[in-house]
C-alpha positions as CSV (number, residue, x, y, z in Angstrom):
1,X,-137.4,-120.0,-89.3
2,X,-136.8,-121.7,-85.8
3,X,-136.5,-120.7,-82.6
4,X,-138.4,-116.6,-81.3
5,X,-139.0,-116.3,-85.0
6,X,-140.7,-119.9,-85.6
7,X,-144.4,-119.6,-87.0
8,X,-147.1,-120.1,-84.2
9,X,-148.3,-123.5,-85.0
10,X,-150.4,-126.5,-83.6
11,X,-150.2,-129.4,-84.9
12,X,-148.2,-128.6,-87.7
13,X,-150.5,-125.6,-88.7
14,X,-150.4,-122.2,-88.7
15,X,-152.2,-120.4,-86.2
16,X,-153.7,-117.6,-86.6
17,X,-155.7,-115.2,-83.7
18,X,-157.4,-112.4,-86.3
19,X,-157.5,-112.2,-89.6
20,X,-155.6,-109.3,-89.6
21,X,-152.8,-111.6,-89.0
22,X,-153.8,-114.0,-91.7
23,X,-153.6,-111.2,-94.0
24,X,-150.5,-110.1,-93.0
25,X,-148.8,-113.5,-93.8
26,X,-150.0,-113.9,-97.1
27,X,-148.7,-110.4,-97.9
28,X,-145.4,-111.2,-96.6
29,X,-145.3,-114.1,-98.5
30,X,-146.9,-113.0,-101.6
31,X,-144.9,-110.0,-102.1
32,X,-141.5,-112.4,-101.8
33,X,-142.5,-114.6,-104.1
34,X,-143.4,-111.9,-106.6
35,X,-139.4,-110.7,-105.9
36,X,-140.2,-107.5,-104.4
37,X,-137.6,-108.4,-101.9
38,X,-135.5,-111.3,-100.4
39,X,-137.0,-113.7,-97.7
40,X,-133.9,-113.3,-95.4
41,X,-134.3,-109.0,-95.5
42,X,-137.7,-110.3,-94.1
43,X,-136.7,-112.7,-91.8
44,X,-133.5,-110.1,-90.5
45,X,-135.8,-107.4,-90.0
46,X,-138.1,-110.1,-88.1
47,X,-135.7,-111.1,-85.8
48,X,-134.5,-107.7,-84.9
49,X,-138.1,-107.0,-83.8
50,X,-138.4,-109.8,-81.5
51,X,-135.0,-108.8,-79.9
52,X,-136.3,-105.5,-79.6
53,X,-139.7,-106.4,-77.7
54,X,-137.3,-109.5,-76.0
55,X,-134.8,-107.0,-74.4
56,X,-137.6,-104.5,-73.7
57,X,-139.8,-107.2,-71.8
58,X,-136.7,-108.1,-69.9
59,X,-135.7,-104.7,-68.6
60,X,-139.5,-103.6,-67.9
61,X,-141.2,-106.9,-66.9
62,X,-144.4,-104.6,-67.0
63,X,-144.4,-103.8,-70.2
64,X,-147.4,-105.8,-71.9
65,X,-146.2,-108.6,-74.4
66,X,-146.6,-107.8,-77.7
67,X,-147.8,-111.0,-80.2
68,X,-145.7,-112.4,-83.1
69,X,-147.7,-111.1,-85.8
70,X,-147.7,-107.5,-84.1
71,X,-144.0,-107.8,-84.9
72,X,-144.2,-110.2,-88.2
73,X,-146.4,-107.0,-89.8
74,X,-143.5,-104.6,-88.2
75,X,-140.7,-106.3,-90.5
76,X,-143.1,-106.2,-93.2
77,X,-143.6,-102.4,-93.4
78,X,-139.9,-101.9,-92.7
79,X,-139.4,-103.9,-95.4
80,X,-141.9,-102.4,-98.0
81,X,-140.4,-98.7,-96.6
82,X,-136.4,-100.4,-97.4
83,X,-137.9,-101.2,-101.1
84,X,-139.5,-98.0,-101.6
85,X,-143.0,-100.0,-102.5
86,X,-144.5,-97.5,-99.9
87,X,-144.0,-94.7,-97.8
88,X,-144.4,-94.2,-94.2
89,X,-147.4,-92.1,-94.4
90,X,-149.1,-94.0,-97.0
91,X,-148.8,-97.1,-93.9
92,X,-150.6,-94.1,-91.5
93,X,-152.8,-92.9,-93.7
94,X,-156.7,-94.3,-93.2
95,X,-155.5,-97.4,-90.6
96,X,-157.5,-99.3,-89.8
97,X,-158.9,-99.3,-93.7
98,X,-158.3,-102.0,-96.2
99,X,-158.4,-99.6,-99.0
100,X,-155.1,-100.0,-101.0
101,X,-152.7,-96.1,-101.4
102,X,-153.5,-95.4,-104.7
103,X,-150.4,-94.0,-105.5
104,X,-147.2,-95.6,-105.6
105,X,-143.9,-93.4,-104.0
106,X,-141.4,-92.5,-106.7
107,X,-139.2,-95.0,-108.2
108,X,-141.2,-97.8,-106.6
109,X,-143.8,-100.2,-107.4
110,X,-146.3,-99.0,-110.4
111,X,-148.9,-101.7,-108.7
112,X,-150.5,-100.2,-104.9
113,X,-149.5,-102.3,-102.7
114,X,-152.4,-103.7,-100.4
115,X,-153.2,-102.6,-97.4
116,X,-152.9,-104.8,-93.8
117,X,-154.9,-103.0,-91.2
118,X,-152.9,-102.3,-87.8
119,X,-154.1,-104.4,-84.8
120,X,-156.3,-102.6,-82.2
């Protein structure tokens, strides 16, 4: 990915704030490769988020920035919503938690899917 949706980096490595965010990533990532979904439904979903919080900043200069993982872990539940691995309130319920649902939403997943706790 280049450009708004480029990993944060220095000098060639990832950078990462919280470990919230760290978390988050390897999710992304893990859940792809296990072909739960396609990278670029990731990456679309990404990009539309950053366009989102772009246009936003732009029309209300006040509004406070929001970082690239608050928006990398946005795609990701939009994402795992799309693929029916979970369900909106299952991403509500006990935030702030690590403890995965334990049960999966019809015609999803059999395997919980692990939970990423919400920035504060």
């Amino acid at each position: 990915m280049a450009g708004d949706t480029a990993l944060p980096r220095k000098s060639g490595e990832l950078v990462f704030h919280d470990a919230w965010e760290r978390r988050a990533f390897a999710l992304a990532v893990a859940l792809c490769e296990q072909g739960q979904y396609q990278w670029d439904e990731f990456r679309d979903h990404l990009i539309a988020e950053i366009g989102v919080a772009d246009k936003t900043q732009a029309d209300k200069p006040d509004t406070p920035m929001t970082g690239y993982y608050e928006h990398w872990l946005a795609s990701l539940e939009k994402v795992l919503i799309e693929k029916g691995l979970c369900t909106q309130d299952q991403l509500r319920v006990g935030e702030g938690e690590e403890t995965p649902p334990q049960t999966p939403p019809s015609g999803g997943s059999q395997r919980p899917v692990p939970r990423v706790p919400r920035p504060i």
